[in-house]
C-alpha positions in Angstrom: 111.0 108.8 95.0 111.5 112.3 96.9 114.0 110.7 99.8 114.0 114.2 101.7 110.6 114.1 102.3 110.2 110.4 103.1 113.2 111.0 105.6 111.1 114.0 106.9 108.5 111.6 107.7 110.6 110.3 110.6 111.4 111.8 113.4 114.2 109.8 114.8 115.7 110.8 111.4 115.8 114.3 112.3 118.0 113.4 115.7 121.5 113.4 116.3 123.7 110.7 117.8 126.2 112.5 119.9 125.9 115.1 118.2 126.4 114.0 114.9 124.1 112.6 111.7 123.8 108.7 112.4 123.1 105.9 109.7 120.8 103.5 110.4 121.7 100.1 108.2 119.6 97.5 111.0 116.4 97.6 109.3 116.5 94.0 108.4 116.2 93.5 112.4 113.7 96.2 112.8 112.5 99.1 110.7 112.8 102.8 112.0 108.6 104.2 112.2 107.3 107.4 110.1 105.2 110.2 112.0 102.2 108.5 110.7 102.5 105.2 112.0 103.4 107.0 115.4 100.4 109.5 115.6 97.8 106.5 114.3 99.2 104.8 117.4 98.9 107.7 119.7 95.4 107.9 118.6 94.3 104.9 119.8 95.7 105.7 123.2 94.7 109.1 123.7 91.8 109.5 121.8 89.2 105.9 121.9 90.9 103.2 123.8 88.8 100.7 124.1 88.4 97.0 123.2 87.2 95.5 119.8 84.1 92.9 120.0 83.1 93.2 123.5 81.7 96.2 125.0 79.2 98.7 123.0 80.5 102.2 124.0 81.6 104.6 121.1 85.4 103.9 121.9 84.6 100.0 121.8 82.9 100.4 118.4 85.6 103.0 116.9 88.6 100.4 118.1 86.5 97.8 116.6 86.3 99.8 113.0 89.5 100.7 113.4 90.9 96.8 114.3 88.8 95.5 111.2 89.7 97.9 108.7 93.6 97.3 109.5 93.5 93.4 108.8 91.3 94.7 105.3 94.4 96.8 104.9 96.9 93.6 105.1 94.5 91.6 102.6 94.5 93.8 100.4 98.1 94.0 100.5 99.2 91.1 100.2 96.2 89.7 97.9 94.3 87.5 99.7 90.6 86.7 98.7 89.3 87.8 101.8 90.0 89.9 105.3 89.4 86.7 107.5 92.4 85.2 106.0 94.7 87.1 108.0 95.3 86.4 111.8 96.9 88.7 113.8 99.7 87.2 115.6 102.9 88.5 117.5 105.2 88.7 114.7 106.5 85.8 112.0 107.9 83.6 114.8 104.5 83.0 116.3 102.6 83.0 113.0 105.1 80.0 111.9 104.4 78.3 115.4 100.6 78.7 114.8 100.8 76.6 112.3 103.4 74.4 113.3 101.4 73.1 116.0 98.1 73.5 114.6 98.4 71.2 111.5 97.6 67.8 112.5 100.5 65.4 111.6 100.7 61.9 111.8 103.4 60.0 112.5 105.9 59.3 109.2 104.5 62.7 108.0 107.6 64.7 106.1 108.5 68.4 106.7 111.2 69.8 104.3 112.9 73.2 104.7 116.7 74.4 104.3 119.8 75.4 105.7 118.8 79.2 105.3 116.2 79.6 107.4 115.9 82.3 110.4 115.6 80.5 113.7 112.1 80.8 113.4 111.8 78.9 110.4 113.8 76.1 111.8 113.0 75.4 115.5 109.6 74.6 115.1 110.4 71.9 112.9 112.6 70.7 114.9 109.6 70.5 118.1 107.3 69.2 115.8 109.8 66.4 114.6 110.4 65.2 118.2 106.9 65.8 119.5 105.2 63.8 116.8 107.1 61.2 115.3 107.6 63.3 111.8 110.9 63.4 109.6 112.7 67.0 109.2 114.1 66.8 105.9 116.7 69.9 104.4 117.3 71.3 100.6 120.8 72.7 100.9 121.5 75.8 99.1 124.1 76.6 97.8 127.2 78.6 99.3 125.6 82.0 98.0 122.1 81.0 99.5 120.5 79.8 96.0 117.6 77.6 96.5 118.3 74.3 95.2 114.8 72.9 92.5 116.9 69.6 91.0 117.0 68.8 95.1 114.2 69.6 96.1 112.3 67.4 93.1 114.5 64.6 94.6 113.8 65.2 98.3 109.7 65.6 97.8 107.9 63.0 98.0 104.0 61.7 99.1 104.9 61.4 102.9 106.0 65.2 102.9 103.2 67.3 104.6 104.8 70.9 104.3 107.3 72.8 102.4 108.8 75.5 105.1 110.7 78.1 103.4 112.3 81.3 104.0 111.4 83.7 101.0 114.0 86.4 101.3 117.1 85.8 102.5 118.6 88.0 106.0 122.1 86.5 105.3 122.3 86.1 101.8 119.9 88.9 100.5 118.9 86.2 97.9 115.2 85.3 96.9 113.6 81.4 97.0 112.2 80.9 93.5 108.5 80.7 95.4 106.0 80.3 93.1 108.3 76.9 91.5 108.4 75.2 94.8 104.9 75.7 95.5 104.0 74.5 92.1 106.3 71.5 92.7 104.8 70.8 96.1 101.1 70.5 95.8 102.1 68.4 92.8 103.6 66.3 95.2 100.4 66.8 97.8 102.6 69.1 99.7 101.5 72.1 101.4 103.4 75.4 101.7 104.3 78.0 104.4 106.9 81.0 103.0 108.7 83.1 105.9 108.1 86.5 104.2 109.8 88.8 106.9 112.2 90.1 104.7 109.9 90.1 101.9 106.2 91.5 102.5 108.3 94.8 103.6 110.2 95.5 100.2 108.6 94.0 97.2 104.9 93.3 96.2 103.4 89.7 97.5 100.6 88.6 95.6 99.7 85.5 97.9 97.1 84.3 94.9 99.5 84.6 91.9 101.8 82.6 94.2 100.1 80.1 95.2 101.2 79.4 98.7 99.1 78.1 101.4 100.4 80.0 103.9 102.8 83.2 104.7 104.3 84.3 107.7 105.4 87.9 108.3 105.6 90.9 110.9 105.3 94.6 111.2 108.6 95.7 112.8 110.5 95.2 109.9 107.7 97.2 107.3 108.2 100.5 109.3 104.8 99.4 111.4 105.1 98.5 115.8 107.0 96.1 117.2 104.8 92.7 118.7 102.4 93.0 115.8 102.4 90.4 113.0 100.1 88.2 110.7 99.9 84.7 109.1 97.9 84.8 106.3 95.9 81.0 105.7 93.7 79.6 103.0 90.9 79.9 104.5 89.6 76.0 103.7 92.9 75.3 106.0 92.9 77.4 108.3 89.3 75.4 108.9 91.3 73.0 110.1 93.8 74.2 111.9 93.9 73.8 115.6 94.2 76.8 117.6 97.5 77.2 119.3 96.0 79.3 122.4 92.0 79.5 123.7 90.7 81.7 125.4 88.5 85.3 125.3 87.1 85.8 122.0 88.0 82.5 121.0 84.5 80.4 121.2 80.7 81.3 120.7 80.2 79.6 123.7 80.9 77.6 127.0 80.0 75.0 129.7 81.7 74.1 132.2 82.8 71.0 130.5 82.8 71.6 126.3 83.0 75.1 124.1 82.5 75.9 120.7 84.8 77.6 118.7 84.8 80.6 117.1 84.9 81.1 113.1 88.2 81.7 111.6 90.3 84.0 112.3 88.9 84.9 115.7 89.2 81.0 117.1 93.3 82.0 116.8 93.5 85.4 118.4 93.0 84.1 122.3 92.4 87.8 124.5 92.8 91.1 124.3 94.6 91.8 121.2 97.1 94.2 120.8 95.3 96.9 119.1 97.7 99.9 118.8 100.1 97.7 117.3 97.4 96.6 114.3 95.6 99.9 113.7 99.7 101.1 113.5 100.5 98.8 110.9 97.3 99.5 108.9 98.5 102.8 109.1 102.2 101.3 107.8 100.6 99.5 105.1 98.9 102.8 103.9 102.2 104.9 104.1 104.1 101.9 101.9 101.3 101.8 99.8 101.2 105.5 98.9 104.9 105.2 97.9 104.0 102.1 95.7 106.0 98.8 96.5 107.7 98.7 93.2 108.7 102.4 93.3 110.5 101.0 96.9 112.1 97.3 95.0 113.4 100.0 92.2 115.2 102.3 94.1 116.1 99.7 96.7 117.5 97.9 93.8 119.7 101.5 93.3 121.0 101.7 96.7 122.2 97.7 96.9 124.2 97.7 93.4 125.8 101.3 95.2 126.2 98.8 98.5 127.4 95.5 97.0 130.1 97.1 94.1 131.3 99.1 97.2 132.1 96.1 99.3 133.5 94.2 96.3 136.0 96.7 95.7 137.9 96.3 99.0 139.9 92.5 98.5 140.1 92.5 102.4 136.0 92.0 102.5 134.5 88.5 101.8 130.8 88.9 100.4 128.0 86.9 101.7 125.5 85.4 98.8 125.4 86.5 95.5 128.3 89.0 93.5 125.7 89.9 91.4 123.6 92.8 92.9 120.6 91.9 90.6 120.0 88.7 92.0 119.9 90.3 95.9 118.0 92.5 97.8 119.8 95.6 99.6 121.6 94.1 102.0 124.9 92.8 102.1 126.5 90.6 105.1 130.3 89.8 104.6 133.1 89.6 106.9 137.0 91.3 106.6 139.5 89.5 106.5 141.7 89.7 109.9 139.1 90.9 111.9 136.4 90.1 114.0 132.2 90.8 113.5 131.9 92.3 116.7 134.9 94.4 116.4 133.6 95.6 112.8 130.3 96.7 114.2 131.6 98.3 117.3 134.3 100.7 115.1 131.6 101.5 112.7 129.2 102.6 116.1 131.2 104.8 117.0 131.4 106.3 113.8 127.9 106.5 114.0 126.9 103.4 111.4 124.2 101.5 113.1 124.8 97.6 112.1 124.5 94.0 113.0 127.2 91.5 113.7 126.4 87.5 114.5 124.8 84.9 113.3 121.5 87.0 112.5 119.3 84.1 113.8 120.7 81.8 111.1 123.6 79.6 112.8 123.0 76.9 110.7 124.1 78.5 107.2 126.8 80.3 108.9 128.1 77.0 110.6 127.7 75.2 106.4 130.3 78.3 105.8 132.3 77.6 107.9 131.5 81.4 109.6 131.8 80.2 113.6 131.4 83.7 114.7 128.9 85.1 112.0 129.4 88.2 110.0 128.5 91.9 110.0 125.6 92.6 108.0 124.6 96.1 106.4 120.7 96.0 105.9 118.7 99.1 104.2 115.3 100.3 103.4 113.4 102.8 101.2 114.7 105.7 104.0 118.3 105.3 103.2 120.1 107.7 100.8 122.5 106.9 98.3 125.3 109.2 99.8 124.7 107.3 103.2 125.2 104.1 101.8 129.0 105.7 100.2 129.6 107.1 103.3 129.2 103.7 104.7 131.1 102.3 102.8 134.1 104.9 102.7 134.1 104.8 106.8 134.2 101.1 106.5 137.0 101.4 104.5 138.9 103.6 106.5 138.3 100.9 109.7 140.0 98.3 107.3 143.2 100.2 106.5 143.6 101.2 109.7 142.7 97.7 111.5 143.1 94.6 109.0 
C-alpha cells in the first residue's frame, strides 16, 4: 500500500495540533474521513439536495439514484444476495435494537451472548429479557477475550431464539470464531446476529460464506459519516420482523384506522432518511474497496505485531487479550502499572497521541478483570504509519519512566 498517498487523501491528516504532527490511535471509536467521502457528501448538499422516493424533480430522482446505488454498494460489500437486504439504520446500536425488538419472542424464549460485548450488544438483551419474559443467558470468554465453543455447545439449547455476538473485539482486539457458532446455532434452531463494528471496517465479510442471519455495523468507524449505519437481514426474516419505527415511507397505504406496510427494507426506514450520510459511505465503501480489504488486514496485521511487541517489552504495561499479535487485530488496550487510564491518555494528549481511556462501552469484561477503572486503548487503521505506531510507543515509554 502507498501510505503517503492514502494519508494525502485526508485532509485533517495534513493539519497540525498546536503546531505539531498529531497521531490519531481512536479509530476504533470513530474513523478519520478521506477527501472523497467529504466531497461525495458536499455534493449532495450543494449540488441535488433533494429527497429519495417522493417528489419527481431532477434533484429528487438524482438523490434517489444516488440513495439506491449506495445500499448496492454495501451488498456488494459485504455479500449479501440482494440490495434489499440492507436497511439503513443510525449506526450498529440501532441496527441491534431493530431487531431486538422486532423479533417476536415468546415467553421462556432463550438469548445467549457474552461478557465481551460493547454496550450495544448487551443492553438490549437485557430490555428484551425484562420486557418479555425471555432468559439472557452468557458464554464467558476467557481472560484474553477467546470465545469459548465447549460452552457454548453446553449453554445452547432448543429454547434459545438468538445467538448475539460481538465479532471483533474493541477491548481485546480478538476475533469470535463466527462461522462455528453459527453452524452450532441453527443446528440447535438458533438464529444469529454478529456485531461487526469492528469488523466490516478492516477485514472482508462475506455474510453468505458465514452464514449468519443477521449483522450489525456502522459507517463512522469504516472512514464513512457519523449517524449512518446498516443491519443487513435474511431477507425471509426480515419478512417478519416488526418494524421498530412507522412512519413516511413506511406503508403503501393508509386509513384513518389500518395501513399497509411497505416491502422490505423500506417498512424499517420510518422518514426522511439521512441521505448524505448513505451516499458518503457508498462513497467509503468505494475508497476501501479500491485499496482491497485484504491489502488493509495485511498491512494492518504489520502495524499491530510493531504495536503489540512494543507494549510487551515495557514490564510496567499489562496487555489486554491475546500476547500473540497473530491472533488480534491492531489494537492493543492495556493499563501501566502505578498509574491511572485517564492520566495515561491525558500525558500522551499532550504529546499529541490521540487515545482512549475507560471502559470503551464494555464494563462488564473489564469488571470479569477486575479493571474498575478501564484501560487506555491504542486503536489503528489502514492511515497509520509504522513510524507513528514507534513513535507511540517510544513517547509512551518516556511517560512511564518518568511517572510509574
Amino acid at each position: 500500500m502507498n501510505i503517503e498517498k492514502i494519508r494525502s487523501d485526508f485532509p485533517i491528516l495534513q493539519k497540525q495540533v498546536n503546531g505539531r504532527p498529531f497521531v490519531y490511535l481512536d479509530s476504533a471509536c470513530t474513523s478519520l474521513k478521506p477527501k472523497q467521502v467529504i466531497d461525495t457528501m458536499n455534493s449532495y448538499y450543494s449540488e441535488y439536495t433533494g429527497c429519495a422516493g417522493r417528489s419527481v424533480h431532477k434533484f429528487a430522482k438524482k438523490t434517489e439514484e444516488e440513495f439506491a446505488g449506495a445500499r448496492q454498494k454495501i451488498a456488494k460489500f459485504v455479500n449479501a444476495k440482494k440490495p434489499g437486504e440492507i436497511i439503513w439504520t443510525k449506526n450498529t446500536t440501532e441496527a441491534i435494537n431493530l431487531v431486538a425488538h422486532g423479533l417476536q419472542f415468546e415467553k421462556g424464549d432463550k438469548v445467549i451472548t457474552t461478557n465481551l460485548e460493547h454496550s450495544s450488544g448487551l443492553l438490549p438483551w437485557q430490555a428484551v429479557a425484562a420486557e418479555k419474559e425471555i432468559s439472557l443467558d452468557f458464554v464467558l470468554c476467557s481472560k484474553e477475550g477467546e470465545f469459548n465453543l465447549e460452552e457454548f455447545k453446553k449453554k445452547i439449547g432448543k429454547k434459545t431464539r438468538l445467538v448475539s455476538v460481538i465479532h471483533a473485539s474493541n477491548v481485546t482486539a480478538t476475533i469470535s470464531p463466527l462461522k462455528e457458532i453459527t453452524k452450532i446455532a441453527h443446528d440447535a434452531g438458533a438464529l444469529v446476529l454478529a456485531d461487526c463494528a469492528q469488523s466490516v471496517p478492516h477485514f472482508p465479510i462475506n455474510v453468505k460464506n458465514l452464514g449468519i442471519d443477521f449483522l450489525a455495523f456502522s459507517g463512522h468507524k469504516m472512514i464513512g459519516p457519523t449517524g449512518i449505519g446498516c443491519l443487513y437481514g435474511k431477507e425471509d426474516l426480515l419478512e417478519k420482523l416488526n418494524p421498530m419505527l412507522l412512519g413516511g415511507e413506511t406503508i403503501k397505504d393508509a386509513d384513518l384506522q389500518t395501513h399497509v406496510l411497505e416491502e422490505v427494507p423500506k417498512r424499517f426506514e420510518a422518514g426522511i432518511q439521512n441521505y448524505a450520510g448513505a451516499i458518503g459511505l457508498g462513497a467509503a465503501i468505494d475508497y476501501l474497496s479500491g485499496i482491497g480489504m485484504q491489502e488493509i488486514e495485511s498491512y494492518e496485521k504489520e502495524l499491530g505485531k510493531i504495536l503489540v511487541e512494543g507494549l510487551l517489552n515495557n514490564p510496567k504495561i499489562d496487555l489486554i487479550g491475546p500476547k500473540d499479535f497473530k491472533k488480534r487485530g491492531a489494537l492493543a488496550a492495556f493499563n501501566v502499572k502505578g498509574m491511572e487510564p485517564h492520566d495515561i491518555a491525558l500525558m500522551l494528549n499532550g504529546k499529541n497521541f490521540f487515545v482512549r481511556s475507560g471502559m470503551h462501552c464494555a464494563y462488564p469484561f473489564h469488571k470479569f478483570l477486575n479493571l474498575p477503572k478501564g484501560s487506555v486503548r491504542a486503536s489503528l487503521y489502514f492511515y497509520n504509519s509504522k513510524e507513528e505506531v514507534k513513535l507511540f510507543i517510544e513517547n509512551l515509554s518516556i511517560i512511564i519512566k518518568n511517572f510509574a
